[in-house]
N, C-alpha and C positions, 0 to 999 in steps of 0.2 A: 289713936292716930294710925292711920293704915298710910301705905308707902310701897313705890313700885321700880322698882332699879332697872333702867333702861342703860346700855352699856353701849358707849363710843366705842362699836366695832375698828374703826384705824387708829386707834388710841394704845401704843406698846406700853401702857400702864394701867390697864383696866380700869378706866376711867370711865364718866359716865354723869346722868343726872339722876336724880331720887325726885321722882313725882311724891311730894307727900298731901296729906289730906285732914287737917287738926280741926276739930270743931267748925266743918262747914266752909273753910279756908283751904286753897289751896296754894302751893311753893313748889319752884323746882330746888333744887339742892346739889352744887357742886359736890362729888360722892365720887368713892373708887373702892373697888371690890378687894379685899385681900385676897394671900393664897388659901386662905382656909373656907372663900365664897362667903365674908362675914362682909358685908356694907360699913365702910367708914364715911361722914358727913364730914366736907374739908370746910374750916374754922375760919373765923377772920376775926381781927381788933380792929371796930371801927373807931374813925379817930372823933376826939369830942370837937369843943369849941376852939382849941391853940391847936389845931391838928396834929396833935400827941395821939398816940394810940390810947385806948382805956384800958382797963384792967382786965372789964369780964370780953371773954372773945364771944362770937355769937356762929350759928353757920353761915353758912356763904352760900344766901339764897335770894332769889327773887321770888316775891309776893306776887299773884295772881289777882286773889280776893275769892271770890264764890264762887259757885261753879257754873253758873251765868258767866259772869266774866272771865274767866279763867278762858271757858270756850272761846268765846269773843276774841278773847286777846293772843290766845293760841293759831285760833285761823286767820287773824289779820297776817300773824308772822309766817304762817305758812304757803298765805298767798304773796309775801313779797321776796319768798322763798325759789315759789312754783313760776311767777313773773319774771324771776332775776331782778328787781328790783333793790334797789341798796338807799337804806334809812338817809335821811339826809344830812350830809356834814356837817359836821361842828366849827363853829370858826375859832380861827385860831389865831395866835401873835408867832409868824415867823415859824412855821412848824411844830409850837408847842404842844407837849397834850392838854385835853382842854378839862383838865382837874388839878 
């Protein structure tokens, strides 16, 4: 597994994301630097089927896929980035969130 710590410069908590790269796969990775410059991967309990939380937690990442797509889906977001462009809204009931 190789991995690359890109750090949220306006972040007062050395925050940041972890490019990692596992067998051909790649993930960004919710991540924050300690003071000792050690990379921590921040954790989540996703919930099962009664939206209880589960037991084992996992990181708190989003999937890419290959590095074919990875690219793909990187510069899609970069161009609605570079456009100002904003994903389109979720509908909603009444200002809900939509989860």
């Amino acid at each position: 597994m190789t991995s690359k710590f890109i750090k949220d410069e306006s972040s007062n908590f050395d925050e940041g994301i972890l490019l990692e790269e596992y067998k051909g796969a790649f993930a960004l990775v919710n991540a924050q630097e300690g003071q000792d410059g050690k990379i921590f991967k921040r954790w989540i309990f996703p919930q099962g089927k009664e939206r209880k939380p589960l037991e084992k937690a996992i990181p708190w990442q989003i999937r890419l896929g290959d590095k074919e797509t990875a690219i793909r889906k990187l510069k899609a977001l970069l161009a609605m980035i570079e456009d100002d462009q904003s994903p389109p809204p979720y509908p909603t009931n009444d200002g809900e969130i939509p989860f």
